[in-house]
N, C-alpha and C positions, 0 to 999 in steps of 0.2 A: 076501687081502693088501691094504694099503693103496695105494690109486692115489698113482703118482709128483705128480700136481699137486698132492697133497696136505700131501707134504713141507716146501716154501713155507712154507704156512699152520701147521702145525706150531709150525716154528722159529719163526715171529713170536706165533706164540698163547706159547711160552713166555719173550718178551725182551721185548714192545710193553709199556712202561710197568710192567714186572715187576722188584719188587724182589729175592726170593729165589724158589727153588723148591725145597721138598723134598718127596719127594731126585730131582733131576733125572734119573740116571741111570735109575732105577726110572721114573719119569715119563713121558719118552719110551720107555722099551721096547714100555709100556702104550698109548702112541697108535701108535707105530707096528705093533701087534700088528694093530689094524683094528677091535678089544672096544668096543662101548659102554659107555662108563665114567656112571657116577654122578655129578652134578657138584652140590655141596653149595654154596648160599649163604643164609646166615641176614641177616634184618634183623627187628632190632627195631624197634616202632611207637613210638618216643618223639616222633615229629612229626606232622604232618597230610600232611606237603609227603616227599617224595625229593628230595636233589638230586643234581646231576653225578658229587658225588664217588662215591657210588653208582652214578651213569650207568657211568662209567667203570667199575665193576665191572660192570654189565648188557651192556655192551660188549664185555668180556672172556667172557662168558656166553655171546652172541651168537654172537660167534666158536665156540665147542664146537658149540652148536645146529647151527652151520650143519656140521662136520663131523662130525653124525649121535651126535651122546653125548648124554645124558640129564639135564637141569636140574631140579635138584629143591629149591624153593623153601619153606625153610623161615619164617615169617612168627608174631617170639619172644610171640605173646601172653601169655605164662607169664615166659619173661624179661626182656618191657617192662615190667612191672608193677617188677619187682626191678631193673632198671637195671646195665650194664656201667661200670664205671669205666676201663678200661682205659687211656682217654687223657685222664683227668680228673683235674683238679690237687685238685680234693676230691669228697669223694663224691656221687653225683649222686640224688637226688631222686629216691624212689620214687612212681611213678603210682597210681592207680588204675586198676582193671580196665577203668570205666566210661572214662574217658580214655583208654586204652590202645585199646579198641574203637572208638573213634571217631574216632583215628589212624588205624587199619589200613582203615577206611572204604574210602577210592580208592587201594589201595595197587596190586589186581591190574590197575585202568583207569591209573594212573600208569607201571607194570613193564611193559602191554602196547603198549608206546610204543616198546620196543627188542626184545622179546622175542615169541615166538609162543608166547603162554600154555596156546594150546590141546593143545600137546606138551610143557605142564611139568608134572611131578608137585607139587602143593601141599598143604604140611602146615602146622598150627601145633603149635609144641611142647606144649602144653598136652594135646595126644592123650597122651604119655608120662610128662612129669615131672609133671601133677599125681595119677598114678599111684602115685609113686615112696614107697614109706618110709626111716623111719630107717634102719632094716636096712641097705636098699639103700642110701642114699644113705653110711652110713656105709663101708663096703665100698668103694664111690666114694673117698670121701676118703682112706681108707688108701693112694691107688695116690701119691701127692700127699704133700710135707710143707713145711710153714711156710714154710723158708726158702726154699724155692724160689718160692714165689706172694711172697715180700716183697722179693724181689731185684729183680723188676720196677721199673724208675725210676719211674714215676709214683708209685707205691706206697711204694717206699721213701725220696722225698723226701719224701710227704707224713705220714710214721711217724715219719723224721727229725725233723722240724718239729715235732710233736705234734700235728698232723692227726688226726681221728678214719678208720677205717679199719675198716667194717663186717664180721660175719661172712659177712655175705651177701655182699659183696666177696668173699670169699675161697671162695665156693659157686660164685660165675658163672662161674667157665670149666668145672666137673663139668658144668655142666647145658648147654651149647656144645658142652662135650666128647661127653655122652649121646646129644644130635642126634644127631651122626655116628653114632654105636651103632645107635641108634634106624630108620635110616633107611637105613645098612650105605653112606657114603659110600665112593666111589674118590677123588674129589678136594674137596678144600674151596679156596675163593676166599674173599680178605678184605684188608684193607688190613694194611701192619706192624704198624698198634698191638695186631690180634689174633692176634699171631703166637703168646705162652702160649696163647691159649684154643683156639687151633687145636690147638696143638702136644696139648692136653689130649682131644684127639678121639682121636688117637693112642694115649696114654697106654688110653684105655677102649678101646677097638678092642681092642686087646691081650689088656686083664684078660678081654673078653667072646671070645675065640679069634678074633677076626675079622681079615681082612686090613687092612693100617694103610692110612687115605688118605692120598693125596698133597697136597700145598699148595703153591699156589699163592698170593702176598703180592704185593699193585700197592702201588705207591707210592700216597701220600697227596698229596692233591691240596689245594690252598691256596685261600683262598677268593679274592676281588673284589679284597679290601683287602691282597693280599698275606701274610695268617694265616692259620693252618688254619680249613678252610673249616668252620662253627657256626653252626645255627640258631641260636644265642643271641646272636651276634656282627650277627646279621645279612647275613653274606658269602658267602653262600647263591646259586645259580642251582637251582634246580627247575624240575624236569620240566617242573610244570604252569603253570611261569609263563605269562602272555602274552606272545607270542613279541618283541615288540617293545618288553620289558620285558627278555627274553633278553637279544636283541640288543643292548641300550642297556649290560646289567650287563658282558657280556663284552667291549665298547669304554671301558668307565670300568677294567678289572684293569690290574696293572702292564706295562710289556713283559717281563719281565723271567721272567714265569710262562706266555706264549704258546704256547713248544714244548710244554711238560710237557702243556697241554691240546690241542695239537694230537693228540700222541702218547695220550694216554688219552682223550681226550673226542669224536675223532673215526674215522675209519678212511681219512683221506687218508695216498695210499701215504706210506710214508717215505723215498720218494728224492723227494717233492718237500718232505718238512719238513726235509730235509739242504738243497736248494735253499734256503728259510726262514732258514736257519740261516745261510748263506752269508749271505745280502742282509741281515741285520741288522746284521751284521758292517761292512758298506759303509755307510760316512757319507752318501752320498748317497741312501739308499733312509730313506725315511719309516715308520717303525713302525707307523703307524695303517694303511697300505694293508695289510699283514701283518696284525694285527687287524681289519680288515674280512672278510677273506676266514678268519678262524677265526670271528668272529661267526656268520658267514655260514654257514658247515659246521656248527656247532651249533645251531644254529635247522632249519636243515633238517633235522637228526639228531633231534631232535626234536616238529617241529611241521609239519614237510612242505615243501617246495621253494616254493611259492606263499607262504608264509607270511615265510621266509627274505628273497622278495625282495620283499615288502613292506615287510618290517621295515627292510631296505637302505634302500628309496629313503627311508620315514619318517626314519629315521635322519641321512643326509644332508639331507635338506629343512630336517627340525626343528634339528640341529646343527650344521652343517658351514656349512648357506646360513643359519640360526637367524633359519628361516620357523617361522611358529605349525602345529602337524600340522592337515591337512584336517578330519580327524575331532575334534578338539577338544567335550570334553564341555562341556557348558552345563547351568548350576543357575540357578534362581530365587534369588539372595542378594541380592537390592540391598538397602542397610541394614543389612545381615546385620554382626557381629563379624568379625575375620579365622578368630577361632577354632570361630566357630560356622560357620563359611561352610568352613572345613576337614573338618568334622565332618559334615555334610550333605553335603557333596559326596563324601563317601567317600573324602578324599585320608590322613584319619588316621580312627584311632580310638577317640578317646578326649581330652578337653582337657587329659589332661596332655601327651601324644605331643604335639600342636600347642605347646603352651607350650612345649614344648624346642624343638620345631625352630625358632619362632621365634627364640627365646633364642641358639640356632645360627647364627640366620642364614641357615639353611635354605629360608624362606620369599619369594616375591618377587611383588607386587603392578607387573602393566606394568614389569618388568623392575627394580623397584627393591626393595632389602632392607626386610622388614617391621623394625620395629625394636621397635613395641609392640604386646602383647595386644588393645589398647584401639582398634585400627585398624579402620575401616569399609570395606566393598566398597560400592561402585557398580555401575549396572548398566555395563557397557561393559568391566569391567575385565578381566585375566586376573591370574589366579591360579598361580602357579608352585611346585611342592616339589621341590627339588634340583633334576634335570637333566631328568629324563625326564616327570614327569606335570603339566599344564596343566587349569584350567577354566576356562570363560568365564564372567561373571556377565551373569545377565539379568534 
């Protein structure tokens, strides 16, 4: 039987930044049983990077691991090629295999940052679905009809609209759904937006006699700029950032998204982000000291305590007192373009990237805005892009 202090943890593994759960009642019977359950979480390699909003799922992971169930990490190389649309306003851009492999590169040294890998079972789907035939894949589809995969909002604003809306679109949650078959899940983890392709794990579980997993939906987490959080937006925190790049991004988000990542991106109790909660509330408590101490707990979550309170003091030195950071990098650019001296110094990558951000405003020369292309550095000078990165010219 399951140990009473376990209870606790339980009820929080099924509310902490959880949006639905099906079917609950079925759910906890199963944890409470004391079963090592099966615990499904797919990620596709559409990026190089992971970020938080994923953390937060790895979080949610964490939590099972530690009460002894079994994480079993699917990794879509078969489905990143093909691309989910799920929470895409048009269809998303098929990869190549060769790119897709070169995504998933640091995917298991990025996931071994919240996870103990060496107790998770890892699959990539490609073991099963590039297996699959017509036969079978049709057989698949029959369990599924139209209307049902076009009811979805993304999908049917964008059908609405005269959006194009692939077949393949309409294949990727069977081959989501398969996983789970493939791999005989108890539960699957995933944010709302996959709540069809989960719900389609189910569906095949079924056709194949198997027991239905249970699901588990976190809220979706928002990025920097207060939008859903997109590597293509840019509003991204990842894993593997530099922690004092962390730091800097989770002090620039709104206040107004602080709780939601206290509650998913950290595991600080929740009777003190009820306290949090209280103090923001009160005109006299300052926001950013809240925001310091979440910076601070995600950095550590991520890149180790030592790291955390370096980031701290850098953070306050370079902002708060906006002293130049100790470590400040130095380039040989005297004479150099702004644009070439951005490019060398690895602050961008590319002269067009430089050309906007100047264009932006982005840029600052000894604390003043670049205004033209045509701008020389000195030696002596520092070099400024937005808030956080500095170089010195020598």
């Amino acid at each position: 039987m399951i140990i009473k202090k376990n209870l606790g943890k339980i009820k929080e593994l099924l509310t902490r930044g959880v949006s639905e759960v099906v079917i609950l009642k079925d759910l906890k019977e199963k944890l409470l049983s004391g079963k090592s359950l099966r615990v499904k979480i797919g990620i596709d390699p559409t990026s190089t990077n992971v970020h938080i909003g994923r953390g937060a799922t790895l979080l949610k992971l964490r939590d099972f691991q530690e009460l002894g169930h079994k994480i079993v990490l699917i990794i879509g190389d078969f489905t990143g090629v093909i691309g989910d649309s799920s929470d895409k306003e048009q269809e998303r851009p098929a990869l190549s295999a060769e790119t897709v492999k070169n995504n998933m590169r640091t995917y298991i040294d990025q996931i071994s940052r919240i996870l103990d890998v060496s107790k998770i079972e890892i699959h990539y789907n490609s073991e099963w679905l590039s297996k699959l035939n017509y036969h079978e894949i049709s057989k698949q589809a029959n369990q599924f009809s139209l209307s049902e995969f076009m009811a979805r909002e993304n999908i049917k604003k964008r059908f609405e609209a005269g959006k194009r809306v692939s077949l393949c679109e309409v294949l990727y949650p069977l081959m989501q759904g398969y996983d789970s078959v493939a791999i005989k899940a108890d539960i699957e983890i995933g944010g709302t937006d996959q709540r069809f392709n989960m719900l389609a794990g189910r569906v095949l579980q079924k056709y194949y006699n198997q027991d239905l997993q249970n699901i588990i939906m976190l809220n979706l987490m928002l990025g920097t700029d207060g939008r859903k959080m997109s590597s293509s937006w840019g509003n991204t925190i990842n894993i593997m950032d530099d922690p004092k790049d962390m730091f800097g991004k989770v002090m620039s988000m709104p206040d107004h998204i602080m709780l939601d990542y206290f509650i998913s991106c950290t595991r600080v109790s929740l009777d003190k982000i009820k306290k949090y909660k209280t103090a923001l509330q009160d005109t006299k408590v300052n926001p950013k000291d809240i925001k310091m101490d979440l910076a601070y707990e995600i950095t550590k979550l991520f890149s180790g305590e030592l790291n955390a309170k370096q980031s701290q003091e850098y953070f306050i030195s370079t902002f708060q007192n906006k002293d130049l950071p100790a470590d400040i990098k130095e380039c040989k650019l005297n004479n150099k373009s702004i644009v070439d001296a951005l490019i060398i110094s690895g602050l961008v990558d590319s002269k067009s990237k430089a050309k906007t951000l100047i264009g932006q405003g982005g840029i600052k020369i000894d604390k003043q805005v670049v205004k033209s292309i045509d701008a020389l550095v000195k030696s002596g000078n520092v070099i400024q892009k937005g808030k956080r990165f500095f170089v010195k010219v020598i």
